[in-house]
C-alpha positions in Angstrom: 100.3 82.2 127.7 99.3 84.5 130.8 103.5 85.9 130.7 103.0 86.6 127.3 99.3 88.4 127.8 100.6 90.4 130.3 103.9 91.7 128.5 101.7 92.5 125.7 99.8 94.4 128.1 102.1 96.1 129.7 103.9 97.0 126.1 100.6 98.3 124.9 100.5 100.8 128.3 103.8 102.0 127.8 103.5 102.8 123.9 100.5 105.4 125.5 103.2 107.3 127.8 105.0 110.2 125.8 107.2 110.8 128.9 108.7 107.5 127.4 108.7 108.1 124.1 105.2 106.1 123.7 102.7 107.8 121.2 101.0 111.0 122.6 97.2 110.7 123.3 95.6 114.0 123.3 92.4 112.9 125.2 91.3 116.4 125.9 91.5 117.2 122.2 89.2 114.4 121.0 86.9 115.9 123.5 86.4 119.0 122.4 86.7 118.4 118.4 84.9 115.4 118.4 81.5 117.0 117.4 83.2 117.7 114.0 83.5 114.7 112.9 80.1 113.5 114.3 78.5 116.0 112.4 80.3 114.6 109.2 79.4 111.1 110.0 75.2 112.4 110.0 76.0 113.8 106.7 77.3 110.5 105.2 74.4 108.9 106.8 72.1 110.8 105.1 73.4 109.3 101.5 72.6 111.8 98.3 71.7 109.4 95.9 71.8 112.1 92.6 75.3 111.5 92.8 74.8 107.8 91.3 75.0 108.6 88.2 78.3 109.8 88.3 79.6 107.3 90.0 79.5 104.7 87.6 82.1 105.3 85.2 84.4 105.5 87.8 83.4 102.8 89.4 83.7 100.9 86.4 86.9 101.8 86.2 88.5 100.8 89.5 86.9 97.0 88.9 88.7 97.5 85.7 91.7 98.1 87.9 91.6 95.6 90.5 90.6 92.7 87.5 94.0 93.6 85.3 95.8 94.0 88.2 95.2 90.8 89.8 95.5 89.0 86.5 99.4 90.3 85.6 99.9 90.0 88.9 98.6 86.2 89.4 100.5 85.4 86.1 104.1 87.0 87.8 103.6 85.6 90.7 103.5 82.1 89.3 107.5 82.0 88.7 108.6 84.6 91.0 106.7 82.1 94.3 108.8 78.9 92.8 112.0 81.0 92.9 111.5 82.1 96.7 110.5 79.0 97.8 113.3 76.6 99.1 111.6 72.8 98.0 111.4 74.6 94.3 115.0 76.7 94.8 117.7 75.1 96.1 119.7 77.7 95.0 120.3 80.1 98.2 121.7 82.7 96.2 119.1 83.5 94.0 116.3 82.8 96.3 117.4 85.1 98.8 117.6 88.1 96.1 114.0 87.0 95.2 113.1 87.5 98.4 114.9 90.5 98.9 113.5 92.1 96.2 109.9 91.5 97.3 110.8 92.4 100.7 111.5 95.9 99.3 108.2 95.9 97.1 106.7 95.2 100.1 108.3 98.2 101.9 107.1 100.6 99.7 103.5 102.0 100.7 101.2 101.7 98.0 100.1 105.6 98.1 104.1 106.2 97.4 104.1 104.0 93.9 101.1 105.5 92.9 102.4 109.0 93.3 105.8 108.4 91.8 103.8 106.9 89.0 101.6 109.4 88.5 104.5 111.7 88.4 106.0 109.6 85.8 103.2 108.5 83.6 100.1 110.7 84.1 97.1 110.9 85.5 95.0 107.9 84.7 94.5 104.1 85.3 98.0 102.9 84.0 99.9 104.3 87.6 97.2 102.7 89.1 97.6 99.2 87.3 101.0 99.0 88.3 100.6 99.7 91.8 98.1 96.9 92.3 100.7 94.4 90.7 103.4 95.9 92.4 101.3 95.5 96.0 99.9 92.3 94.5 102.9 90.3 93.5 103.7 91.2 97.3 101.7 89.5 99.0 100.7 86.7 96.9 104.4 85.5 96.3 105.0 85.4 100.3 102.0 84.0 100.9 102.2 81.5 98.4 106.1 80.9 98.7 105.4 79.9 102.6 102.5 77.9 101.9 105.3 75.5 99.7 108.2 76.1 102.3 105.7 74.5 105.0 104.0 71.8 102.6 105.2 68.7 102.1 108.6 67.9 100.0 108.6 64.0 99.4 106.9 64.2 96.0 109.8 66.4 95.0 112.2 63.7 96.8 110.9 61.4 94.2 111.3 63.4 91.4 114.9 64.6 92.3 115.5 60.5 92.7 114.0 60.0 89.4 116.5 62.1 87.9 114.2 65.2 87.0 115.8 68.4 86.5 114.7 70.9 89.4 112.6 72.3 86.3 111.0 69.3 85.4 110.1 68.5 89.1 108.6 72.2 89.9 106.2 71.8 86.5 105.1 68.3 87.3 104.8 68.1 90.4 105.0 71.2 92.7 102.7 73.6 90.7 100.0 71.1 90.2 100.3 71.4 94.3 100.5 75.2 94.4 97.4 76.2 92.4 94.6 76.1 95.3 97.2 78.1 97.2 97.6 80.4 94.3 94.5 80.5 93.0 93.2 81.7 96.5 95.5 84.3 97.4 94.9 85.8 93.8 91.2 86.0 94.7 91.8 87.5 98.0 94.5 90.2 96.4 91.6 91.2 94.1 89.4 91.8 97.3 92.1 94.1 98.2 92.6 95.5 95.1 88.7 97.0 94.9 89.3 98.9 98.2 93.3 100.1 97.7 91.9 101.4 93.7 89.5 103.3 95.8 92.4 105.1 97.5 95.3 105.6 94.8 92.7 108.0 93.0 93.0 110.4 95.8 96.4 111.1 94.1 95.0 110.7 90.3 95.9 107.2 89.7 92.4 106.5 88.5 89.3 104.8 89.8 86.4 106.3 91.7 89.1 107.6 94.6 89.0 111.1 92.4 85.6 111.4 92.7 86.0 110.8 96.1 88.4 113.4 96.4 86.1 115.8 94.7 83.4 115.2 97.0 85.5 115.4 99.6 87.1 118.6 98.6 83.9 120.4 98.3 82.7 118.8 101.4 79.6 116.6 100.1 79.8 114.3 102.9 76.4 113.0 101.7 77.4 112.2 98.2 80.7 110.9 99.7 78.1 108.4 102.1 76.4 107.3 98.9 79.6 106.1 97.2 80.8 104.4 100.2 78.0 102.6 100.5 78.4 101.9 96.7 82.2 100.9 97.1 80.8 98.1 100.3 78.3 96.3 98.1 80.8 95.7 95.4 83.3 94.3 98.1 80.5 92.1 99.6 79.8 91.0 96.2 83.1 90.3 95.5 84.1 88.6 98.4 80.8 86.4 98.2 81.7 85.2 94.8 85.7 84.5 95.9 84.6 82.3 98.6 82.6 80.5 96.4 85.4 80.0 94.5 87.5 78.9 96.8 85.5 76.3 98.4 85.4 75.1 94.3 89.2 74.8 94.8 89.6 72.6 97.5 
C-alpha cells in the first residue's frame, strides 16, 4: 500500500510540471486575480431574495426534468442491464455491442447532447429530457449490469438445469434479484439529474439553468446566490427522501 501511495504521489507531482508536459499552474496568476472572484462570492453571499418569484417556474420545470428522465430511463435500463450482463447474456456477441454502445453514450459529455439537441429540436425541455436518459441509461445499466456480473449465479444454474429458456430464467429469477440494485441506482441518477438539469439550461435545454444564465449574464451574483441556495435544498430534500427509500428496499 505504501508503493502504491507513493507512485500516486509522485504521479500527482509530475502532472504539476509543464516542462513535462504536466498541466500548467499559474500560481502568480491566482494571486493577483483572485480578489475577483472573492468579491463575486460576497455577492452570492448576500442572497436577493425578490428573485424568488421567478424562480419557481423554472424550478418546477427542471424537477419535471430530472422525474421523466429518470423514469424512461429506469424503464430502458431494465432490458438493456440483462443484455450486458454475462449470467443473463451468454451471448458474447451481442453483449459486447450492448456494452459498446453504452460505452460511447457514456463518452459523450452531457453539455454536448444537450447542444446537439438543442440544435436539432429547439429550445425547451424535450433536448433536456433526452439528455438525462441518455446520461441516465449510462450509468444505471453499468452499475446495475456489474452488480449482476459480481452477484451470485447458482439460482440461474438451477434454472438453466430445469430446462428454462435464458428468457424464462432472467424473468423469474434474475430480475426479482436485480430490483434493489435497480431501484437504487435509479434513485441516485435522479439525484443527479436535479443538479446536471441545472446546467443543460445554460445552453437552452430547459430548467432553471437559463435563468441562471441570465443572472449570470447581467452579473446578479446575488440573485444567482439565492437560486443556488434554492437548487441545494431541493437536492438535500431529494437525497433525504432516496435514502429513505433505499433503506425501504433492502
Amino acid at each position: 500500500m505504501a508503493g502504491i501511495a507513493a507512485a500516486l504521489a509522485a504521479f500527482t507531482i509530475l502532472t504539476t510540471i509543464p516542462a513535462i508536459g504536466g498541466v500548467e499552474l499559474d500560481f502568480a496568476s491566482i494571486a493577483r486575480n483572485w480578489t475577483n472572484g472573492a468579491d463575486r462570492i460576497v455577492q452570492m453571499l448576500t442572497p436577493d431574495w425578490s428573485i424568488l418569484p421567478r424562480t419557481w417556474q423554472p424550478l418546477l420545470e427542471t424537477l419535471e426534468m430530472a422525474l421523466v428522465g429518470a423514469a424512461i430511463s429506469a424503464v430502458l435500463a431494465v432490458p438493456l442491464s440483462l443484455w450486458a450482463a454475462r449470467p443473463t447474456n451468454p451471448n458474447g456477441v451481442t453483449r459486447r455491442a450492448v456494452r459498446f454502445v453504452l460505452n460511447v453514450v457514456r463518452a459523450v459529455p452531457d453539455l454536448v447532447y444537450a447542444t446537439v439537441l438543442v440544435a436539432m429540436v429547439g429550445v425547451g425541455t424535450l433536448p433536456g429530457i433526452i439528455t438525462l436518459v441518455l446520461f441516465d441509461i449510462g450509468i444505471v445499466v453499468k452499475l446495475v449490469s456489474e452488480a449482476i456480473d459480481s452477484a451470485d449465479a447458482h439460482y440461474m444454474e438451477a434454472g438453466r438445469a430445469a430446462g428454462g429458456t435464458q428468457t424464462q430464467i432472467n424473468r423469474a429469477t434474475a430480475l426479482p434479484q436485480s430490483w434493489p440494485a435497480i431501484a437504487s441506482q435509479v434513485l441516485y441518477s435522479l439525484e443527479l439529474n436535479v443538479r446536471i438539469s441545472a446546467i443543460l439550461g445554460l445552453v437552452g435545454a430547459g430548467g432553471i439553468g437559463r435563468l441562471i444564465d441570465e443572472m449570470r449574464g447581467f452579473y446578479r451574483y446575488d440573485a444567482l446566490g439565492t437560486i443556488v441556495l434554492e437548487i441545494l435544498v431541493v437536492v438535500i430534500a431529494i437525497e433525504i427522501a432516496s435514502n429513505l427509500l433505499r433503506k425501504r428496499l433492502r
